[in-house]
C-alpha positions as CSV (number, residue, x, y, z in Angstrom):
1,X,0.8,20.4,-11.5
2,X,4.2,19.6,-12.5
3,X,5.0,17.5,-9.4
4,X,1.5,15.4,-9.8
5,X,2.3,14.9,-13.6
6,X,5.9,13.3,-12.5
7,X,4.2,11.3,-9.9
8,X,1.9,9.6,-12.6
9,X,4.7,9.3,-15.0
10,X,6.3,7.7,-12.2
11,X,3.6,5.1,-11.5
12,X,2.7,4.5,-14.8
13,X,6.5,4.0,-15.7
14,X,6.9,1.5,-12.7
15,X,3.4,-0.1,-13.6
16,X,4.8,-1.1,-17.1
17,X,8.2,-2.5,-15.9
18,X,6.2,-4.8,-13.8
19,X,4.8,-6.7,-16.1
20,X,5.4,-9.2,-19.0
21,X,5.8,-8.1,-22.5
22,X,3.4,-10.0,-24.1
23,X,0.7,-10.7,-21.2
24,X,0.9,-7.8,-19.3
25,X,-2.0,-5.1,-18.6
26,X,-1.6,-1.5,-17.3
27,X,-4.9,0.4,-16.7
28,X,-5.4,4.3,-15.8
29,X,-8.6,5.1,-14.7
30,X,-9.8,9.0,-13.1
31,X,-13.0,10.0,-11.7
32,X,-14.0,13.4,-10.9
33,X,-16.7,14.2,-7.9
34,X,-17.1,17.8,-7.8
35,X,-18.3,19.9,-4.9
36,X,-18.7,17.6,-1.8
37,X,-19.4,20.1,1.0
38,X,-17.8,17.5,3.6
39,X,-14.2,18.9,1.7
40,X,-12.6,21.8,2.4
41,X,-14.3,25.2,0.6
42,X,-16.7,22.0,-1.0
43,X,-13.9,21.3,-3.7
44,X,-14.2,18.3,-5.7
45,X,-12.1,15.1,-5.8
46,X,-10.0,13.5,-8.5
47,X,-8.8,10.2,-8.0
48,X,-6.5,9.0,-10.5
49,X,-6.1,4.8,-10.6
50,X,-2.9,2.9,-12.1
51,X,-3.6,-0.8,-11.9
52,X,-1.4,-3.4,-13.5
53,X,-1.4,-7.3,-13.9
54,X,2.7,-7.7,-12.2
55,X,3.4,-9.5,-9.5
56,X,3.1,-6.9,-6.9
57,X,5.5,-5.8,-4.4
58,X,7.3,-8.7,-1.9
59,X,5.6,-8.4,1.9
60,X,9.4,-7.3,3.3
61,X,9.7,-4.5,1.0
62,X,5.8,-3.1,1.1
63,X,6.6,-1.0,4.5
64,X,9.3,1.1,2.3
65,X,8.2,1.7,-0.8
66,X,7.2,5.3,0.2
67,X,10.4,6.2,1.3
68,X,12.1,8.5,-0.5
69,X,15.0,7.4,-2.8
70,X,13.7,3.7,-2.1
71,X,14.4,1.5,-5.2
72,X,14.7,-1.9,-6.0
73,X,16.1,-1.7,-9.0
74,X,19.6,-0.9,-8.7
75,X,21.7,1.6,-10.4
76,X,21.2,2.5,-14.2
């Protein structure tokens, strides 16, 4: 739980860097399914959304951004 927590803190953190201060929109959304028998042991599904309004990532650097350590933004 830990590591899915950081993840979203993650996301959410990068989501609100992305875009502007006074126009910018960040949205979390979940939704639950519980029981589907097609999953494993018929556990249920959460899906956990984090949209924003930035520019996105740039086509070159869209094949790397689940690389580990991958960053864009330079050292801090």
């Amino acid at each position: 739980s830990a590591q899915v927590h950081q993840a979203l803190m993650n996301l959410i953190g990068n989501a609100v860097e992305a875009v502007e201060p006074k126009t910018g929109v960040v949205t979390v959304r979940a939704k639950f399914t519980p029981n589907d028998p097609a999953r494993p042991a018929g556990r249920g599904e959460l899906r956990i959304d984090v949209i924003d309004n930035g520019p996105g990532v740039q086509p070159e650097l869209q094949r790397r951004i689940f690389e580990p350590f991958f960053t864009t933004k330079g050292l801090r």
